[in-house]
TORKOL-4160 file (C-alpha; in steps of 0.2 Angstrom, whole numbers, padded with zeros to 4 digits, m for minus):
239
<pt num="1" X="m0013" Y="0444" Z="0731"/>
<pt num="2" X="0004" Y="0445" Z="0721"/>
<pt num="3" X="0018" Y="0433" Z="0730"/>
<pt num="4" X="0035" Y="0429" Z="0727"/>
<pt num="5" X="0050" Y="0422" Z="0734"/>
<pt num="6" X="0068" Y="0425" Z="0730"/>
<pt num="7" X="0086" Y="0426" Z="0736"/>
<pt num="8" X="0092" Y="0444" Z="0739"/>
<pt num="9" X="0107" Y="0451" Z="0736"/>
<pt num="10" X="0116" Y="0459" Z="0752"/>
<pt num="11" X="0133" Y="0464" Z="0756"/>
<pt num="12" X="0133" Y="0447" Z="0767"/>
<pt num="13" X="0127" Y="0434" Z="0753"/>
<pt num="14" X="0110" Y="0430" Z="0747"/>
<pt num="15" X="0096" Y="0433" Z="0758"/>
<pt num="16" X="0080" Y="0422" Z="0756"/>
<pt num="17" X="0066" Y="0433" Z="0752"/>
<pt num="18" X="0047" Y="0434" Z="0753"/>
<pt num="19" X="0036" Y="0448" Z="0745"/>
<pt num="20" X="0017" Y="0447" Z="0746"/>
<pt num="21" X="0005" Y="0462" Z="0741"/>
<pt num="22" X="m0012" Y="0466" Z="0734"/>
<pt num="23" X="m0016" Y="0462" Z="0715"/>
<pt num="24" X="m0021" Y="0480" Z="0715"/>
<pt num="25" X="m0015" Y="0495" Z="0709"/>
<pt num="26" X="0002" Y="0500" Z="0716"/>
<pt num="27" X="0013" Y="0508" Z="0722"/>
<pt num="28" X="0010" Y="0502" Z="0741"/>
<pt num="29" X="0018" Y="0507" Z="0756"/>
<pt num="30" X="0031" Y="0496" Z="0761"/>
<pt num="31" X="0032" Y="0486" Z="0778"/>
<pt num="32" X="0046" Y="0474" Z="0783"/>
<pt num="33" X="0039" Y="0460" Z="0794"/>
<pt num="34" X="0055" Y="0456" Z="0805"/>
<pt num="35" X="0056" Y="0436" Z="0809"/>
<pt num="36" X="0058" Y="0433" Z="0826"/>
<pt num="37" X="0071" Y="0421" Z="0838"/>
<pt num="38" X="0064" Y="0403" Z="0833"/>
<pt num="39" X="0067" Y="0404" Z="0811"/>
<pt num="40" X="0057" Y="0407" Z="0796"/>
<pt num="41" X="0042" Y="0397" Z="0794"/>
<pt num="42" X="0026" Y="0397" Z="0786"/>
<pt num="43" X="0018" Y="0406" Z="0802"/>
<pt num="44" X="0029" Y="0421" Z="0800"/>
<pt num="45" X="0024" Y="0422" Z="0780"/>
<pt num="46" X="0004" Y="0421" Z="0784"/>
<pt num="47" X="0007" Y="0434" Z="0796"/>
<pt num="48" X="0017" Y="0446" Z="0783"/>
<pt num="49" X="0002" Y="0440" Z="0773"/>
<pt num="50" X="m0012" Y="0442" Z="0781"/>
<pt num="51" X="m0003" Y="0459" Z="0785"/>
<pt num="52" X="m0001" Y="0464" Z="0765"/>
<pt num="53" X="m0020" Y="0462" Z="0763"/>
<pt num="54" X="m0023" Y="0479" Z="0769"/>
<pt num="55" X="m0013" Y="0486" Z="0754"/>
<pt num="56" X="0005" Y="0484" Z="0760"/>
<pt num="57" X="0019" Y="0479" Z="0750"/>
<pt num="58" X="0027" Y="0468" Z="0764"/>
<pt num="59" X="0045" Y="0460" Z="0765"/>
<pt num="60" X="0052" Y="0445" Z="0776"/>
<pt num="61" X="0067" Y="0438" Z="0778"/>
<pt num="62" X="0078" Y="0424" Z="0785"/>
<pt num="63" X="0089" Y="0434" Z="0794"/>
<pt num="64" X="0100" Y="0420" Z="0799"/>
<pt num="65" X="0106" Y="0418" Z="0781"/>
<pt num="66" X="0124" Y="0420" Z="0785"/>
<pt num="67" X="0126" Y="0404" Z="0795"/>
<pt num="68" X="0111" Y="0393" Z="0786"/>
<pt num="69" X="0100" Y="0395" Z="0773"/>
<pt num="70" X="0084" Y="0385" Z="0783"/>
<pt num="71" X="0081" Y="0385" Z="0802"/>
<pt num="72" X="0066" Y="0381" Z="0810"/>
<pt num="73" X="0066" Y="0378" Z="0829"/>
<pt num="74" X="0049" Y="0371" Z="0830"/>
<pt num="75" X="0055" Y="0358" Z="0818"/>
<pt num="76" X="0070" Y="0352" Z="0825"/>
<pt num="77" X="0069" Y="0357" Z="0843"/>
<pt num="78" X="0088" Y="0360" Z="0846"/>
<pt num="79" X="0087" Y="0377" Z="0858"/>
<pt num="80" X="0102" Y="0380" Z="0858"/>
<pt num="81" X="0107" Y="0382" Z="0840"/>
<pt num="82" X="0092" Y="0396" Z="0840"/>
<pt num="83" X="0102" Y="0406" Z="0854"/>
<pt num="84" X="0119" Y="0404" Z="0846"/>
<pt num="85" X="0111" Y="0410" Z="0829"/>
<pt num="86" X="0104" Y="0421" Z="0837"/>
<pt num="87" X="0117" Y="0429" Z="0846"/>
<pt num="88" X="0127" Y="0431" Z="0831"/>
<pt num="89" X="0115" Y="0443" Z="0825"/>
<pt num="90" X="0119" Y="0461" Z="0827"/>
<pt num="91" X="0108" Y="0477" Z="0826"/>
<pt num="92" X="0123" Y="0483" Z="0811"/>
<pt num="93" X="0118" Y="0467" Z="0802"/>
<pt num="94" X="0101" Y="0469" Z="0804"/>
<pt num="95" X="0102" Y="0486" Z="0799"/>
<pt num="96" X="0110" Y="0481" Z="0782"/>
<pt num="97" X="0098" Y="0468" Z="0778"/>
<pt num="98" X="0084" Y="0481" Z="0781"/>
<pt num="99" X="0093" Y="0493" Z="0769"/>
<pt num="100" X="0096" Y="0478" Z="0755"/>
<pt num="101" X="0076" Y="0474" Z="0757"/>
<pt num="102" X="0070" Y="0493" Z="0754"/>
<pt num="103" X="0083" Y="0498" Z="0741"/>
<pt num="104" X="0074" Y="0480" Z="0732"/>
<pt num="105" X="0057" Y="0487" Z="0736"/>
<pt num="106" X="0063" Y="0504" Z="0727"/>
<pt num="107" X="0066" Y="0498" Z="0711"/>
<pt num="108" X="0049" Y="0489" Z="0711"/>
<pt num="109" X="0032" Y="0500" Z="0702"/>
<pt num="110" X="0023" Y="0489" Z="0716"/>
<pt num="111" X="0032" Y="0498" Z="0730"/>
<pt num="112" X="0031" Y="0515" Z="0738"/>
<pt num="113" X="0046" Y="0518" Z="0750"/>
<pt num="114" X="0046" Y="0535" Z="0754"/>
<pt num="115" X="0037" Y="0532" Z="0769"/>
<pt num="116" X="0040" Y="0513" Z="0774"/>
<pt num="117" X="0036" Y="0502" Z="0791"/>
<pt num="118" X="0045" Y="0489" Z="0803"/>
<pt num="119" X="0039" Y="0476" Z="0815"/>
<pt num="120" X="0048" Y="0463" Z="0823"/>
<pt num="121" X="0045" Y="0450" Z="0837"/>
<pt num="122" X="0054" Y="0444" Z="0854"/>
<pt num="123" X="0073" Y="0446" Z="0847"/>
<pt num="124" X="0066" Y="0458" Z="0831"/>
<pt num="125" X="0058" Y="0469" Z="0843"/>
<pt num="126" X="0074" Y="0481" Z="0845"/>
<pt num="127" X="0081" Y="0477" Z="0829"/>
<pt num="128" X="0064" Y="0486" Z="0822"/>
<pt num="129" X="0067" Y="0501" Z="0834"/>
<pt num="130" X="0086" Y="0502" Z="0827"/>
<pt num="131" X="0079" Y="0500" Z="0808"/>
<pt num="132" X="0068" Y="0514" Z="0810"/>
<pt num="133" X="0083" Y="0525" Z="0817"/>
<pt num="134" X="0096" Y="0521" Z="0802"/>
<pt num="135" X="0085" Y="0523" Z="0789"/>
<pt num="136" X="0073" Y="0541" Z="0789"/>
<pt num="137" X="0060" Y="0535" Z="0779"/>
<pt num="138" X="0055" Y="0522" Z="0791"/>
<pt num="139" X="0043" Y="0533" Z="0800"/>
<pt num="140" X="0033" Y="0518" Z="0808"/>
<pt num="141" X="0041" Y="0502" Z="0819"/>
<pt num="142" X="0032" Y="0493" Z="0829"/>
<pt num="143" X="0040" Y="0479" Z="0843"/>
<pt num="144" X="0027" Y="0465" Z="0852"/>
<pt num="145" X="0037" Y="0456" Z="0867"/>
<pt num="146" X="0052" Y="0464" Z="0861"/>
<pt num="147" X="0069" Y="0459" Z="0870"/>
<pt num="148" X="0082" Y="0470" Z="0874"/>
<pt num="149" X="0076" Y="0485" Z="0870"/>
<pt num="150" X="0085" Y="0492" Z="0885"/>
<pt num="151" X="0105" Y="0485" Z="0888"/>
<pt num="152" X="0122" Y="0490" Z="0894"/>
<pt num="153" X="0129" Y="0494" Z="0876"/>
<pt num="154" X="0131" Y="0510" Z="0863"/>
<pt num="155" X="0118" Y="0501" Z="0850"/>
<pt num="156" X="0105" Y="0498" Z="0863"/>
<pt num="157" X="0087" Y="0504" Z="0856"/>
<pt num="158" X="0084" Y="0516" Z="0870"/>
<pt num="159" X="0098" Y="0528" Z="0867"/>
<pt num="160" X="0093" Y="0529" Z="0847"/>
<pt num="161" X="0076" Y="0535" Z="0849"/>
<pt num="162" X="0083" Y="0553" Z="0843"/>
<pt num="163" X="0086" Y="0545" Z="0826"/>
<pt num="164" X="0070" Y="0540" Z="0824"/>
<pt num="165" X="0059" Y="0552" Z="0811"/>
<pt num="166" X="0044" Y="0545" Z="0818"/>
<pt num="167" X="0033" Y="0534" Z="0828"/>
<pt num="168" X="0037" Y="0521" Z="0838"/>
<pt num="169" X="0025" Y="0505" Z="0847"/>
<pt num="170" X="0029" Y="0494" Z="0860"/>
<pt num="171" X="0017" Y="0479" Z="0865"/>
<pt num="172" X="0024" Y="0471" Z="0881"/>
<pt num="173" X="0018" Y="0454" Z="0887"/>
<pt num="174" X="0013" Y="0456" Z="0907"/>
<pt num="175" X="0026" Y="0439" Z="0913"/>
<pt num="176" X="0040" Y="0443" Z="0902"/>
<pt num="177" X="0056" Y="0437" Z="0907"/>
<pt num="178" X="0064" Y="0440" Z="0893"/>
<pt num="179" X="0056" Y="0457" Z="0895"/>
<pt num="180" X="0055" Y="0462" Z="0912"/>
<pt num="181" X="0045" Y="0478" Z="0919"/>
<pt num="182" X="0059" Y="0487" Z="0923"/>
<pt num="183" X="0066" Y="0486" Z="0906"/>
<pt num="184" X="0050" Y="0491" Z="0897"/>
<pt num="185" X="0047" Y="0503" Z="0909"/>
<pt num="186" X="0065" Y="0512" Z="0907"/>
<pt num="187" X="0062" Y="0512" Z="0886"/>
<pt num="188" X="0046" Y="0520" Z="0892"/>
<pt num="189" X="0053" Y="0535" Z="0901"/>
<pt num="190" X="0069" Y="0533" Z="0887"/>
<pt num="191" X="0055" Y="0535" Z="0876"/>
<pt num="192" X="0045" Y="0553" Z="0882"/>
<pt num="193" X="0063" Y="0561" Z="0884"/>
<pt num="194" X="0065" Y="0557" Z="0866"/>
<pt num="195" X="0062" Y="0568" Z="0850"/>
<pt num="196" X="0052" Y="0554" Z="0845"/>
<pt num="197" X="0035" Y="0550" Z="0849"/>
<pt num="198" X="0028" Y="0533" Z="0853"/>
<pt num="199" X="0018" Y="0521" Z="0865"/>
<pt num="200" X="0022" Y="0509" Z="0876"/>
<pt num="201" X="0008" Y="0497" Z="0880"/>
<pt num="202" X="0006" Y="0482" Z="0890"/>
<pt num="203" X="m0005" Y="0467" Z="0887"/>
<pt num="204" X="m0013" Y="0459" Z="0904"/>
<pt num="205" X="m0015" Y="0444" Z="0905"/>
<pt num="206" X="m0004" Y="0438" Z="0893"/>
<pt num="207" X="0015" Y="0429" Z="0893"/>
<pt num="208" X="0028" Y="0432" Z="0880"/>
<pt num="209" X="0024" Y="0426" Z="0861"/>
<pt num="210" X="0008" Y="0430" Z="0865"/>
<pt num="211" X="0004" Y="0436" Z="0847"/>
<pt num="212" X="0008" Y="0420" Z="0838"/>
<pt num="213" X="m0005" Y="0409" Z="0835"/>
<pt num="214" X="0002" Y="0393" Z="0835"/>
<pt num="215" X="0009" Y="0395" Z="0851"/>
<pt num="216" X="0003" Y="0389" Z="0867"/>
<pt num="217" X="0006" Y="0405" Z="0874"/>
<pt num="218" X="m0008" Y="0412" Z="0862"/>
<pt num="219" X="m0020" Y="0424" Z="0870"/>
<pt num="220" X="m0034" Y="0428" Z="0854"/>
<pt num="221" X="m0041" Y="0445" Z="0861"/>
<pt num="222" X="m0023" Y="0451" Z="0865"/>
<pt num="223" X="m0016" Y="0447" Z="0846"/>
<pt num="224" X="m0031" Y="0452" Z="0840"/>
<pt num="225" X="m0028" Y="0469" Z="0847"/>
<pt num="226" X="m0009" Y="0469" Z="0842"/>
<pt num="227" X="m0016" Y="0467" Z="0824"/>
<pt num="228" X="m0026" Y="0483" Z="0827"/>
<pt num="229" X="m0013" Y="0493" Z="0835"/>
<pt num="230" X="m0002" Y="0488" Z="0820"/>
<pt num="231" X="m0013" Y="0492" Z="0808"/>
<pt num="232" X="m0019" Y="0509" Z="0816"/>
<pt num="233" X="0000" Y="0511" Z="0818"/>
<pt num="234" X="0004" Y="0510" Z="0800"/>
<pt num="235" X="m0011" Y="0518" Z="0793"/>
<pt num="236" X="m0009" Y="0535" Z="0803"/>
<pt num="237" X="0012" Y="0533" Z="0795"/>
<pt num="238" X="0011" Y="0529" Z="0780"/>
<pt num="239" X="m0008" Y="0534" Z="0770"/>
């Protein structure tokens, strides 16, 4: 596997960086891994790793770069910090980021970006929905315990779906209440009144962050099976 890690240049300021992808022959299809709520951190770059080994030219970012260039919860445990960071995110940000990362991956041979990916995670989960409605050759996104899919605003997720040149995945956690049923099931029936086309899926058994490993909400046959959807996902999208 090829890896390397860089700032990148966005309108915002300089935007830590990680690209993995396979030693092989390129180009390959591109896939930005969004990070969730609690940081960047190692578990976020095995994941867009272990996600690059099935020939995927994969991008991560720390997406709080505008207001510090490390943050970690799980290593300093201030909460708080993590909600005001990430309240100061905004689908337009994320929006910009995610055009910086693949107009980077278009000037590399390793990458192919006329079809690319999204996935994000608990406060990535709509911002992957709302990548893949700015940009048309994001014909693949994929949201696991997703938040706010569904909300009272113009840029909620839900009302973009027509935007959206492809196909959309949903992964909810059964106890969510980040997520609650009634708002997965309203980006559900957003969803089949849409032009695009998509899943919604629920996971039994299983609690929000479910798909992280080294979390104690963990559930091994659940993330399992979000691994296959994803890659089943990206494989039918993108070749």
């Amino acid at each position: 596997m090829q890896e390397s890690h860089f700032d990148l240049t966005t309108p915002d300021g300089g935007m830590p960086t990680w690209v993995t992808h396979p030693d092989g022959d390129g180009p390959h299809p591109v896939v930005l891994f969004l990070m969730d709520a609690p940081g960047m951190r190692d578990e976020i770059r095995h994941m867009a790793s272990r996600l690059a080994t099935a020939g995927y030219y994969v991008m991560t970012s720390q997406l709080y770069y505008r207001d510090v260039r490390e943050f970690n919860v799980f290593d300093n445990g201030d909460r708080d910090r993590m909600f005001e960071l990430m309240g100061n995110l905004s689908n337009e940000m994320v929006n910009s980021d995610a055009g910086a990362m693949l107009e980077y991956a278009a000037n590399d041979p390793a990458a192919n970006t006329s079809k690319a990916g999204v996935v994000g995670y608990c406060m990535s989960g709509p911002f992957a929905v709302m990548v893949a409605a700015a940009h048309a050759n994001v014909v693949a996104a994929a949201s696991f315990h997703g938040v706010r899919l569904v909300a009272d605003a113009d840029d909620s997720p839900h009302r973009h779906l027509d935007a959206v040149h492809g196909e959309v995945y949903i992964g909810a956690a059964e106890t969510d209440s980040y997520a609650p049923p009634e708002m997965i099931d309203a980006f559900a029936a957003a969803l089949e009144a849409s032009s695009s086309t998509g899943q919604v899926e629920w996971y039994p058994g299983t609690e929000h962050g479910f798909a992280y490993a080294e979390r104690p909400q963990y559930v091994r046959a659940a993330s399992e099976r979000h691994w296959e959807r994803m890659h089943d996902l990206f494989a039918r999208n993108l070749g």
